[in-house]
C-alpha positions in Angstrom: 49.5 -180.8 -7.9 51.9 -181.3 -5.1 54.3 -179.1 -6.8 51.9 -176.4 -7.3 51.1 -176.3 -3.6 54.7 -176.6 -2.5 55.3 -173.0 -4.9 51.8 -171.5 -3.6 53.2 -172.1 0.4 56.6 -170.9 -0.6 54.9 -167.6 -1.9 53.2 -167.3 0.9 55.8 -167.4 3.3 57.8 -164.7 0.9 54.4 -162.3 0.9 54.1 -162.0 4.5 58.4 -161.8 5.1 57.5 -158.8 2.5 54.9 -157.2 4.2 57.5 -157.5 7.3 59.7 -155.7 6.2 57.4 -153.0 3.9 56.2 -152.4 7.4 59.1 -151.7 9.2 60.2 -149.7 6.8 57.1 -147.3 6.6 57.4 -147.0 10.4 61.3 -145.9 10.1 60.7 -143.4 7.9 57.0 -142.0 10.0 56.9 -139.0 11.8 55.8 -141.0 14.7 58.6 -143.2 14.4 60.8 -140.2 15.0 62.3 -138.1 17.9 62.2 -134.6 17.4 63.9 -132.2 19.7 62.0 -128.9 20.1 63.7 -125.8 21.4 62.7 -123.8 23.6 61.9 -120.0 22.9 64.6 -117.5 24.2 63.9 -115.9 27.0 62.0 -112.7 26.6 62.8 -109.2 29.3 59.5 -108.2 30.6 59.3 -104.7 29.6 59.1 -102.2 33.0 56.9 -99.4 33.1 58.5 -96.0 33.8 57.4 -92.8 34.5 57.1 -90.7 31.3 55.0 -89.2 28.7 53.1 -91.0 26.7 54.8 -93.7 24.2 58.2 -91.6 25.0 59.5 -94.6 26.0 59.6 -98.0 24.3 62.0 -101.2 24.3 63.1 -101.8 20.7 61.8 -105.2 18.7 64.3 -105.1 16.4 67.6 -104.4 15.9 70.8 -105.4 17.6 70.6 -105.8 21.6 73.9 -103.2 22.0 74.4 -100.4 20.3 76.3 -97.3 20.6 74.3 -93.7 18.6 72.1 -95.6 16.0 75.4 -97.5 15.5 75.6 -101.3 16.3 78.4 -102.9 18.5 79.2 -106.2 18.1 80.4 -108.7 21.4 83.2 -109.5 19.8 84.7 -105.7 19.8 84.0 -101.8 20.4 84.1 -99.4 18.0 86.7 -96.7 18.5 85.6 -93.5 20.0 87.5 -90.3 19.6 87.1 -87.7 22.2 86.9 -84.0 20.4 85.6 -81.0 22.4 82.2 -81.9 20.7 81.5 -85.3 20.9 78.8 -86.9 23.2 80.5 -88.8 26.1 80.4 -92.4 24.6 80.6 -95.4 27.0 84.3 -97.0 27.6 84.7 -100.6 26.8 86.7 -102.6 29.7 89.2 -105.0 28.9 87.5 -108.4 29.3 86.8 -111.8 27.4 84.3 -110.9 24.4 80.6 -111.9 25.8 77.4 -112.1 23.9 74.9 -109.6 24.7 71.2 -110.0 25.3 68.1 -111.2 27.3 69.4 -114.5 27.8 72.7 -113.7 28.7 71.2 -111.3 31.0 68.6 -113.9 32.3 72.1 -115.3 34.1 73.7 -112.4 35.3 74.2 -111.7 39.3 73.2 -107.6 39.9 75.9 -106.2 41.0 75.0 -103.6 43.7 74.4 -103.1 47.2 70.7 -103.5 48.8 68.7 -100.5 47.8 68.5 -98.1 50.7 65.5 -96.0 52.6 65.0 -93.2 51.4 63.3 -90.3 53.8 60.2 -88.3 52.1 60.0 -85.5 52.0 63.5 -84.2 50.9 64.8 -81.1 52.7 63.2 -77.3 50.3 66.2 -75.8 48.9 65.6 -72.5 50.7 68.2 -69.9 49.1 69.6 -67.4 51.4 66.9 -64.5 52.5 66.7 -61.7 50.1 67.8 -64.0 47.2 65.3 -65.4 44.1 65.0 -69.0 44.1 68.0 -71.5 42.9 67.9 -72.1 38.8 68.7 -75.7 37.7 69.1 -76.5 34.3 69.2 -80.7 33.7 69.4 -81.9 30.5 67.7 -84.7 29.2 71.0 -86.2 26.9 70.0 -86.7 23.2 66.7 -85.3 23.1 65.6 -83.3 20.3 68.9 -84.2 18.7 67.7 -83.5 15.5 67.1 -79.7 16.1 70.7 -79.4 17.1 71.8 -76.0 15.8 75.0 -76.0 12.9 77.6 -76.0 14.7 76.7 -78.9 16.1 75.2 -80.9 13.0 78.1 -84.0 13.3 75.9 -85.0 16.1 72.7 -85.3 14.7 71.1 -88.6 14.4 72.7 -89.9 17.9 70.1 -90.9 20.4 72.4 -93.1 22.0 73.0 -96.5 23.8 70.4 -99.4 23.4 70.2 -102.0 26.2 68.3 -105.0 25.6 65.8 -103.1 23.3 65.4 -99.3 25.9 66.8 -96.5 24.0 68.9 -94.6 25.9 66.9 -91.0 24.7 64.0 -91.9 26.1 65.6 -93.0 29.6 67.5 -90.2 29.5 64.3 -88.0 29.0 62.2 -89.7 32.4 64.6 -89.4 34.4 65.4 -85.7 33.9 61.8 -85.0 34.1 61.8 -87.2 37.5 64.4 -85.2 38.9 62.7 -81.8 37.8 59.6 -82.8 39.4 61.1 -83.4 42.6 63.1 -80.2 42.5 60.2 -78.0 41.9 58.4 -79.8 44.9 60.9 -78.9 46.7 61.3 -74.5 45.7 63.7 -75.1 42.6 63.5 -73.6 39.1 64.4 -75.7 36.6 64.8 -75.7 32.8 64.4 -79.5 31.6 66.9 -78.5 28.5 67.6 -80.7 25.3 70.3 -82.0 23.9 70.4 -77.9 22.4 71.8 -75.7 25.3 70.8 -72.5 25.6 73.7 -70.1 24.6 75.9 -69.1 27.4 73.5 -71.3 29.8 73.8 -69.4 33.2 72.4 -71.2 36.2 73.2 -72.4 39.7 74.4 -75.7 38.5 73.9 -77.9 35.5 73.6 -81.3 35.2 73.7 -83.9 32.2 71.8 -86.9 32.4 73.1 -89.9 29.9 73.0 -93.6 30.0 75.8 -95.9 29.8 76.8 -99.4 27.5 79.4 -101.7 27.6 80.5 -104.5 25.6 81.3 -106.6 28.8 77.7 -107.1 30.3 78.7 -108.2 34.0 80.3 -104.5 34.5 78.0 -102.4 36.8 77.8 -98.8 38.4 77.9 -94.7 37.8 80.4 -92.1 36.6 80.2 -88.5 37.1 82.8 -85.9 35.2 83.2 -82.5 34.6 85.2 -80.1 32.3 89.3 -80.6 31.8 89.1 -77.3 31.2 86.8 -76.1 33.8 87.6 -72.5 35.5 85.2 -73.3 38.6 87.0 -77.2 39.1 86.0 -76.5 43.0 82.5 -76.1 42.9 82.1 -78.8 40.0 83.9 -81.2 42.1 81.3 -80.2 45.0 78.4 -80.5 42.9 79.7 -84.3 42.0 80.9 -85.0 45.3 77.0 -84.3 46.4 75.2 -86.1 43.8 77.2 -89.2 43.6 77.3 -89.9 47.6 73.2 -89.2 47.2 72.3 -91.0 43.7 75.0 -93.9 45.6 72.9 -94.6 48.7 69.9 -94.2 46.7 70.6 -96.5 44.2 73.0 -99.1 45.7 74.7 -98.5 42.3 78.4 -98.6 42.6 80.8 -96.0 40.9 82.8 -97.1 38.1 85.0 -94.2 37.7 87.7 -96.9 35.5 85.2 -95.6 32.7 85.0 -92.4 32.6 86.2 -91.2 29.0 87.8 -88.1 27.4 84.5 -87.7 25.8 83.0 -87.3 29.1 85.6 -84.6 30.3 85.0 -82.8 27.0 81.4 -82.7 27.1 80.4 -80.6 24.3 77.3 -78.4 26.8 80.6 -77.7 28.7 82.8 -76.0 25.6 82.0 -72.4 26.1 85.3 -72.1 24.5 84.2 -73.3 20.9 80.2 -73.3 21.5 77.7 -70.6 21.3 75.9 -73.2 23.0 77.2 -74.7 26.3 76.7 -73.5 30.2 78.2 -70.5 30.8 81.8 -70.9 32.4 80.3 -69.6 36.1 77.7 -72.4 36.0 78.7 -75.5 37.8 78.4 -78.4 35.8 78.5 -82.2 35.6 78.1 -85.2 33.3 76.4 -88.8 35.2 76.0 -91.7 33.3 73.3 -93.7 35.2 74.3 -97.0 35.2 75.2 -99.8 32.0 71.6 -100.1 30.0 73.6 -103.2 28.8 73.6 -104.6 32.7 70.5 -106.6 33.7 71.4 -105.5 37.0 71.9 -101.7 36.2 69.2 -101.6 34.2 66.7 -102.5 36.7 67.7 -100.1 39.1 67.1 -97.4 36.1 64.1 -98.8 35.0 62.3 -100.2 37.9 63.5 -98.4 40.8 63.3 -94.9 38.6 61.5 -93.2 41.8 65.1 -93.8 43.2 67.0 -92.7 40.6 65.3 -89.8 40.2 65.5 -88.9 43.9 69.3 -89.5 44.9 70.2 -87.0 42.0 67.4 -84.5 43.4 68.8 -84.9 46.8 72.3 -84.6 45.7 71.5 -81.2 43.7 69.5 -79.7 46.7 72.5 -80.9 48.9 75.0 -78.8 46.8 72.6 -75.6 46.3 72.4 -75.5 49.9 76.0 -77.0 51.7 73.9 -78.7 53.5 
């Protein structure tokens, strides 16, 4: 008897050491037993409303956050552009420490412009000379209607250009030119709003292209304007760029990054009346701006949120040159 209660107190003592240790265990391997670290969701860019038609202009959900026509570009490198007397202008890639590209690297980034200035409303009519038919401005929207570009143009087809943080360049390109036409108009000027087709031997008072710029290095900010290498009216071209670029600059705050500008800029295929059926005619004066770097939290807010400004400091600058005022 005593023996059988000395085993019976022994087992006992081993159950409840067992159940110690069963319920440790059980509580090691729980999920409340366990520290999980959650992370936190990416930041996400409010998208900015803009003047333009309707759905014309969306931020992309998909795809990569920086690309260059349709074609993606990673942060660790550029791909090569070759200037030809048909090419679209590109966007030059400065020499810099490879960054990655996107909302939260944006999120970080200081804006790099001066504060946005006044700007006087109304603007000034462009009031041509007595006895002469109102001043013809043709802007053109870069990209647009690419796909109806005529043969001898076909390599370009399929390029809608840069993509900033999810805003295709096309559709940027496409506000603003309406923007500036809109003011113009208000203010006695004809204007075409022309595609990314010119017409054939494009003859007007001056001629401006409107594109948008990208960069791998996102902390790069400002404009660029450009004309023809080859241009046979270099004086008034540099007038008309002279104007817009002092206007779209106090407008804007934006500064000029002329370190940029690229052949394909100079060799703007609207401007090759040499090669082209389709370009401005070689008596037109004639320009290339690149708004700012979609790729640029700070550039890109100017374009996208302060679009009224945009809009108006290349509308001042053109009525400025139309009038040598």
């Amino acid at each position: 008897m005593r023996h059988y209660l000395l085993c019976e107190a022994v087992l006992s003592h081993f159950s409840v050491a067992f159940g110690v240790l069963l319920l440790t265990a059980v509580v090691a391997i729980s999920p409340q037993g366990k520290t999980f670290a959650t992370a936190a969701p990416p930041p996400v860019e409010t998208a900015i409303a803009v003047q333009t038609s309707p759905g014309a202009m969306q931020p992309e959900t998909s795809g990569p956050a920086f690309s260059r026509n349709g074609v993606a570009v990673s942060s660790q490198g550029s791909r090569g552009e070759r200037p030809t007397a048909t090419s679209t202008p590109g966007a030059a890639t400065a020499p810099a420490a490879p960054s990655p590209v996107g909302a939260a690297a944006a999120s970080t980034e200081a804006p790099s412009r001066s504060p946005l200035a006044q700007i006087p409303v109304p603007m000034s009519p462009a009031t041509p000379p007595a006895g002469q038919t109102p001043f013809h401005v043709g802007i053109q929207a870069g990209h647009w209607k690419e796909s109806e570009l005529p043969a001898e143009l076909a390599s370009l087809r399929g390029e809608t250009g840069a993509v900033g943080n999810g805003w295709r360049e096309v559709d940027i390109n496409l506000s603003v030119a309406n923007s500036v036409a809109a003011l113009l108009r208000q203010n006695g000027v004809v204007v075409d709003v022309l595609p990314a087709t010119v017409p054939v031997d494009h003859k007007a008072d001056a001629f401006l292209a409107i594109h948008g710029d990208a960069n791998d290095d996102t902390t790069v900010s400002g404009f660029k304007m450009a004309r023809a290498r080859w241009s046979k009216i270099p004086q008034k071209d540099d007038a008309l760029i002279a104007d817009v670029s002092a206007e779209y600059r106090a407008a804007t705050g934006l500064p000029e990054h002329l370190s940029t500008i690229t052949e394909n800029m100079r060799q703007y295929y609207a401007f090759n009346w040499i090669d082209l059926k389709h370009a401005v005619a070689p008596t037109t004066p004639s320009a290339i701006i690149e708004l700012g770097f979609l790729t640029t939290a700070g550039d890109r807010e100017v374009i996208l949120e302060h679009q009224d400004r945009v809009a108006s400091g290349i509308a001042r600058g053109i009525i400025r040159f139309l009038t040598g005022r």
